[in-house]
C-alpha positions in Angstrom: 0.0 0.0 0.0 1.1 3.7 -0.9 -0.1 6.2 1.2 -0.2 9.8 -0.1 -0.4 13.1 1.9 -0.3 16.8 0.9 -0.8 19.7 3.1 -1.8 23.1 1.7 -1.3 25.9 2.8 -4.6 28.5 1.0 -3.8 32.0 -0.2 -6.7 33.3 1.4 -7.6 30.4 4.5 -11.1 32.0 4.9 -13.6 29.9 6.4 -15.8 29.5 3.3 -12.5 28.8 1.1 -11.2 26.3 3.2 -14.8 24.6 3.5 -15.1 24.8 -0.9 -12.2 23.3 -1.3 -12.4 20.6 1.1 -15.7 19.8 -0.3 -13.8 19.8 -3.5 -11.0 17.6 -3.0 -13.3 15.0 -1.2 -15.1 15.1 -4.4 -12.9 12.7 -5.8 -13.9 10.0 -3.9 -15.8 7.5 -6.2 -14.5 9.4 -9.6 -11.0 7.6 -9.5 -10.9 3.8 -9.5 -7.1 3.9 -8.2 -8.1 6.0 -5.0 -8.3 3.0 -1.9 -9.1 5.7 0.8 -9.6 9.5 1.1 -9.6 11.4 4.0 -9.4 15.3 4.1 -8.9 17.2 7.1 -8.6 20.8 7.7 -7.0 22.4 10.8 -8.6 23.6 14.2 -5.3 24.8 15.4 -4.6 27.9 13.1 -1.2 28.4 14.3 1.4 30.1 12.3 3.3 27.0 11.3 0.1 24.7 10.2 -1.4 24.3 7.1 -5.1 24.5 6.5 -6.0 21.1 4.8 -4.6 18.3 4.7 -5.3 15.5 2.3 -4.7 11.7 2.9 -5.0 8.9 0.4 -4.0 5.2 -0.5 -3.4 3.1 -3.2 -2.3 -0.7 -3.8 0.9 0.4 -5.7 3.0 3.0 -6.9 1.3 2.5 -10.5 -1.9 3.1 -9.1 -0.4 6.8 -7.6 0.9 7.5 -11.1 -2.4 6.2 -12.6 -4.5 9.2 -9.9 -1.9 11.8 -10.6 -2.7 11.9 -14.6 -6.6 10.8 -13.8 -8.3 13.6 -15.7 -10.7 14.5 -13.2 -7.4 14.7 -10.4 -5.0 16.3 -13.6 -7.9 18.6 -14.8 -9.9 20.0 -11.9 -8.4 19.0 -8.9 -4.8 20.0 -9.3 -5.3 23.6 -11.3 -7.5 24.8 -8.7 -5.5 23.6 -5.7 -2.4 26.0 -7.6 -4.2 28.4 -7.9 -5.6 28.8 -4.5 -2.5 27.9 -2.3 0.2 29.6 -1.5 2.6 26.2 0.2 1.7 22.6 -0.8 4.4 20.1 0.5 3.7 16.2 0.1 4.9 12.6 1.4 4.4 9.4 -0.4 5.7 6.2 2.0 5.1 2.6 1.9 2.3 1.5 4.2 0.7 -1.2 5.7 
């Protein structure tokens, strides 16, 4: 199992921004065959060092990771409004149980 984790970091962390794109990136659940689990989260703490959502997900293999990052719906309306509403995104990809 692959497990991959992003952490954003929005332009503007408004309540309602944060809650749209949440709502968004859980959106992807059921639309991509590769995606094993999806969990998003965004922070309560707010301090200076967090970011405001973080995304979890898992897949069988690495192939299946390659397979979600080119998906269309990930490639084409996932990923260009994540750049263009966040300021920091750092990730982590590890082998998992």
């Amino acid at each position: 199992m692959i497990t991959h984790i992003v952490f954003f970091k929005l332009a503007e962390p408004t309540a309602d921004n944060i809650g749209r794109t949440k709502e968004l990136l859980e959106s992807m659940a059921g639309k991509i065959p590769q995606l094993q689990y999806l969990e998003v989260g965004a922070d309560i703490i707010r301090s200076e060092r967090s970011y405001d959502l973080a995304l979890t997900t898992k897949f069988a293999s690495m192939d299946d990771l390659q397979a979600y990052q080119v998906h269309p719906y990930h490639a084409g309306t996932i990923i260009p409004h994540m750049k263009a509403v966040s300021s920091s995104v750092v990730a982590v990809d590890y082998q998992s149980a």
